[in-house]
N, C-alpha and C positions, 0 to 999 in steps of 0.2 A: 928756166926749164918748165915744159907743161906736165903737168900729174898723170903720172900713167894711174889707170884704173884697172883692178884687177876685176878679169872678166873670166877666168879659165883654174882650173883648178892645178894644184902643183902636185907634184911625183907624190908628195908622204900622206895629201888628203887621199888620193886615189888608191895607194898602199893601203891606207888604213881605211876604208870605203870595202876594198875587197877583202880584207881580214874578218870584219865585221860581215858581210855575207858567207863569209865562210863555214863563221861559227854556226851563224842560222841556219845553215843547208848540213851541218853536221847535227844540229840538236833533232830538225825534223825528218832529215831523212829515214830516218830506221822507223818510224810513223807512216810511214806512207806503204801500202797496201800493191802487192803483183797483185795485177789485174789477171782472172783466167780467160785463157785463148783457146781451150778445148774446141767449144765451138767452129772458132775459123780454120782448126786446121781439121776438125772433120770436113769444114768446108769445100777446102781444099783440095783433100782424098775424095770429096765426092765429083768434083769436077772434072778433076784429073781422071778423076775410072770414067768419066762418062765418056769424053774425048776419047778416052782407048775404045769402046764399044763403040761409038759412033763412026770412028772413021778407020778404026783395023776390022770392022765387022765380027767382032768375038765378044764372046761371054762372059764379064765381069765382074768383082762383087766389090762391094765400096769396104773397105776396112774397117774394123772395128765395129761393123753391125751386118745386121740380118738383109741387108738391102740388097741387088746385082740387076745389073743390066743384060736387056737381051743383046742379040748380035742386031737390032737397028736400033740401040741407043733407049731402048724401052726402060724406066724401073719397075721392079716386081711390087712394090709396097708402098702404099701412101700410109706415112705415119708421123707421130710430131717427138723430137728425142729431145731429151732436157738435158743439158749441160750446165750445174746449177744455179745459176741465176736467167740464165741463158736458154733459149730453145729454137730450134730449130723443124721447121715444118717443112716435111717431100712432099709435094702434090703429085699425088699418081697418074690425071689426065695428062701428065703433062712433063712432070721430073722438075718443077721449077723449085727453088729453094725457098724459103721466107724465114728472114732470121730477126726476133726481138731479144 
């Protein structure tokens, strides 16, 4: 008979392979850090209102701040909002976003 060679791994290393990641995803998970999303979902809200003023031709104000569009899509305020780590800049020539 010729020598088989073991090339593949069996049922109980692979059981025990995923046991052992288990543990490690349980030790560091509670370590690990929510990221904040503030930012993108003002983003969001700001995009969404613009679309409404731009194309229903009405008056809108972006949520959660001082900002609103005219009825052709204008904003009233260039300013830069901190969301904390996070900031986001209106450019008023223009309504364009810039987010770091």
């Amino acid at each position: 008979m010729r020598s088989m060679t073991r090339r593949a791994f069996t049922l109980v290393e692979m059981l025990a392979g995923m046991a052992v990641l288990s543990c490690l995803l349980l030790f560091f998970l509670p370590h690990l850090e929510v990221s904040d999303t503030s930012h993108l979902c003002f983003i969001e809200n700001y995009l969404q209102d613009f679309l409404e003023a731009y194309s229903g031709k009405r008056y809108t104000e972006v949520e959660g701040s001082d900002l609103h569009f005219n009825t052709d899509g204008n904003i009233n305020l260039g300013k830069t909002l901190y969301f904390g780590p996070h900031h986001v800049i209106v450019h008023l020539a223009n309504g364009y976003l810039t987010c770091d």
